[in-house]
N, C-alpha and C positions, 0 to 999 in steps of 0.2 A: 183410170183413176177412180178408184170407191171412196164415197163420199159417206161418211160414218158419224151417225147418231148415238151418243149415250145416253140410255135412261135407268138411274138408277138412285135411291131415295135416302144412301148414304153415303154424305157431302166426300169422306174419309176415301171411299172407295171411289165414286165416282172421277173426284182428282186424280188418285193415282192411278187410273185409265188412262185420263185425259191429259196426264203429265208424263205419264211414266211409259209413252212408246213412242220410239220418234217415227211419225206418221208417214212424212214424205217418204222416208226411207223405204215407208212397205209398200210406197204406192197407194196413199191414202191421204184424204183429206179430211180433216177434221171439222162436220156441218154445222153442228149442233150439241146443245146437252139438254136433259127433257129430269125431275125428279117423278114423275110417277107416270103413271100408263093415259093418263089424259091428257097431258101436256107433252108425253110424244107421240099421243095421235096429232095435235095439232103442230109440233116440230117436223113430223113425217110432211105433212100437210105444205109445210112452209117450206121446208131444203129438200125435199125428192129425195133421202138419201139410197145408197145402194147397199149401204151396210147399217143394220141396227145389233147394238150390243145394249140388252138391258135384262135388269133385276127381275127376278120371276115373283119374290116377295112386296109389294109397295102398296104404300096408303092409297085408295081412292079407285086405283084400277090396277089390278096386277100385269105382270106380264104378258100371262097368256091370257086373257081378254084382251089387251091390246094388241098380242098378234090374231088373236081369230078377229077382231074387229078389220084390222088393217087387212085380213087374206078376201074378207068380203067385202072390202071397197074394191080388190083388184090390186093391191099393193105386192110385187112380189121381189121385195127388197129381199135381201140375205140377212139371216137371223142367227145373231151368237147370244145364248141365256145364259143366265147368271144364277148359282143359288145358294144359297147357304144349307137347306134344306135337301136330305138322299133321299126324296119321295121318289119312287121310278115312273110311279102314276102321273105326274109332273114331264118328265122324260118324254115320256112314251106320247102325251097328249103334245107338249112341243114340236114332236119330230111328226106328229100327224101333219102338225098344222104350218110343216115345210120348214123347222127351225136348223139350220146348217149345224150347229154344236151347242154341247150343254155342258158347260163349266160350274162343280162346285165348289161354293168358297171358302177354304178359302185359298183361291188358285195365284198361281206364279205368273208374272208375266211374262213368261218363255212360254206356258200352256194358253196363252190367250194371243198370243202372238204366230204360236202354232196354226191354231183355229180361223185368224186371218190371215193368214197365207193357204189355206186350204180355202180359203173361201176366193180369194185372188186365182188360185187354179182352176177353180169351179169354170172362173168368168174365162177366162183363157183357153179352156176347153169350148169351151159354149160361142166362143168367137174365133176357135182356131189360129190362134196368135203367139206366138211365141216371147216368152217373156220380154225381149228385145222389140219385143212392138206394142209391150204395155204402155208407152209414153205416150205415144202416138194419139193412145185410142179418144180421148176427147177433141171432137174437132171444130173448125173455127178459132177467129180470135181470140174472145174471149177467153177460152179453155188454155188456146195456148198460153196468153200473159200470165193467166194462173197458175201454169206450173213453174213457168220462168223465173216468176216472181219467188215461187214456193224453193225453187232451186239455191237461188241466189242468196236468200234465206239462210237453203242453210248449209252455206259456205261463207257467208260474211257474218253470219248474227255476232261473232267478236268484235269485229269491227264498231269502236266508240261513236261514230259519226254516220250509220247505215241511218235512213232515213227513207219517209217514203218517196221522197225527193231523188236521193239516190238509185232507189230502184226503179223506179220507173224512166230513169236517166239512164241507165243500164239497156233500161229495155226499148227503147227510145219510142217510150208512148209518154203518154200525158197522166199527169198527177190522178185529175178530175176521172178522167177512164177508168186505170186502173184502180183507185180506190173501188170505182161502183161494181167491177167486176168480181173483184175480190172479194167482195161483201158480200155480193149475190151469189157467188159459188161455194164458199166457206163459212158463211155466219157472222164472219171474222175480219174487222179492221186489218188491214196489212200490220199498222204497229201493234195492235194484240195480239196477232198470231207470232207478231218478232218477241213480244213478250214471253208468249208461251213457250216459245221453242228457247229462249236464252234459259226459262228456268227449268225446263225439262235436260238442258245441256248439261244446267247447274248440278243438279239432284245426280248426275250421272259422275259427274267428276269429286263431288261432294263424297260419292262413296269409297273413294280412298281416303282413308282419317289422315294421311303425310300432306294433304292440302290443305292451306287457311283459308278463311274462309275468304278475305279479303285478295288472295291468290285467282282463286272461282269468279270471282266479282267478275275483276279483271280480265279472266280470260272470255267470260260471256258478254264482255261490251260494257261493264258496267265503270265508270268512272268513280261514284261516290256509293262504296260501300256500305252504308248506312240506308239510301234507296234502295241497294241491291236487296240487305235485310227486310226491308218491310215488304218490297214488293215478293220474295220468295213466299213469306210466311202471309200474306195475303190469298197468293195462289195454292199454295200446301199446305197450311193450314198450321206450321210451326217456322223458327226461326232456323236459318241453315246451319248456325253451331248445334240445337236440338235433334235437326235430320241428320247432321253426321255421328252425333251420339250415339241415333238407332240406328245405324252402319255398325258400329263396330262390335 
């Protein structure tokens, strides 16, 4: 399981990283979010992640100072860069300093979803495991409630009444447990990561325009439509009649 950090200093882009791939699915977890290169040194710091995806442009500390900072503390996460910028000078300094792929933007997320599954394979070479023993690989308790939990997720997040209650009822541990677990592995309350992943369900089903909006709701668990709307446009950054407009 790659545990994946975004650092990037535009709120626009970094959402639709952070919304726009469903993570479990690739065998990833979502640790953290960091807007410039200081504060994902000290994110690095705090969630250990195995994957960093960030902006090579940003206020305060760019990119590549924070991956040469992080390659001489010994940090040797996997690195996906980001740029708006075709300097090759850029490029070429990144891939010295061990950066797995270098995305310009402004890229698709099939091109950045490519690049972490090449980084997934990396790890899978590097442990001689066979895709079918990705699951596996974190071990202990803890790790396993964590996918369990991440599983269950997301095959109920429709479901009106999921709760953390429910899932750890499922998994037949304790509230107080898994809560702590969860938090300490993902960054992320068990219900904000149910949040994140209902709206990232949202924005997917959103992009057929033959769905209402209050249809989506529904299918993501939402009872009262009106909450669904604010909390979409809270996470996204517009309302999901808006996001389905820039669909069609």
């Amino acid at each position: 399981m790659l545990k994946v950090l975004v650092v990037d200093d535009e709120a626009v882009v970094r959402r639709g990283i952070v919304l726009g791939i469903d993570w479990a699915a690739r065998g990833c977890v979502l640790a953290g979010e960091a807007v410039n290169g200081e504060e994902g040194l000290a994110a690095v710091e705090r969630y250990s992640p195995s994957l960093i995806i960030t902006d090579v442009r940003m206020p305060r500390m760019d990119g590549i100072e924070m991956l040469a900072r992080l390659r001489e503390a010994g940090c040797r996460a996997h690195v996906i860069l980001l740029t708006a910028y075709s300097d090759f000078a850029y490029a070429q300094k990144a891939l010295k300093l061990g950066a797995d792929d270098y995305l310009l933007k402004p890229f698709r997320n099939e091109e950045l979803i490519a690049a972490i599954d090449k980084v997934r394979q990396k790890e899978r070479e590097l442990t001689n495991l066979t895709p079918q023993d990705v699951m596996p690989l974190a071990k202990g308790d803890k790790s396993k409630y964590v996918l369990q939990a991440l599983r269950y997720i997301s095959e109920h997040y429709g479901d009106q009444d999921i709760s953390i209650t429910t899932i750890a009822q499922h998994l037949q541990v304790s509230e107080g447990h898994l809560s702590h677990v969860f938090k300490k592995e993902t960054g992320y309350t068990v219900i904000n990561y149910l949040t994140q992943y209902r709206i990232h369900m949202a924005m997917e089903l959103l992009g057929d325009c033959r769905r209402k909006v209050y249809e989506v709701a529904g299918e993501v668990g939402y009872r009262d439509v009106t909450y669904f709307g604010s909390t979409f446009k809270k996470l996204v950054g517009m309302s999901p009649s808006e996001y389905q407009d820039r669909c069609r």
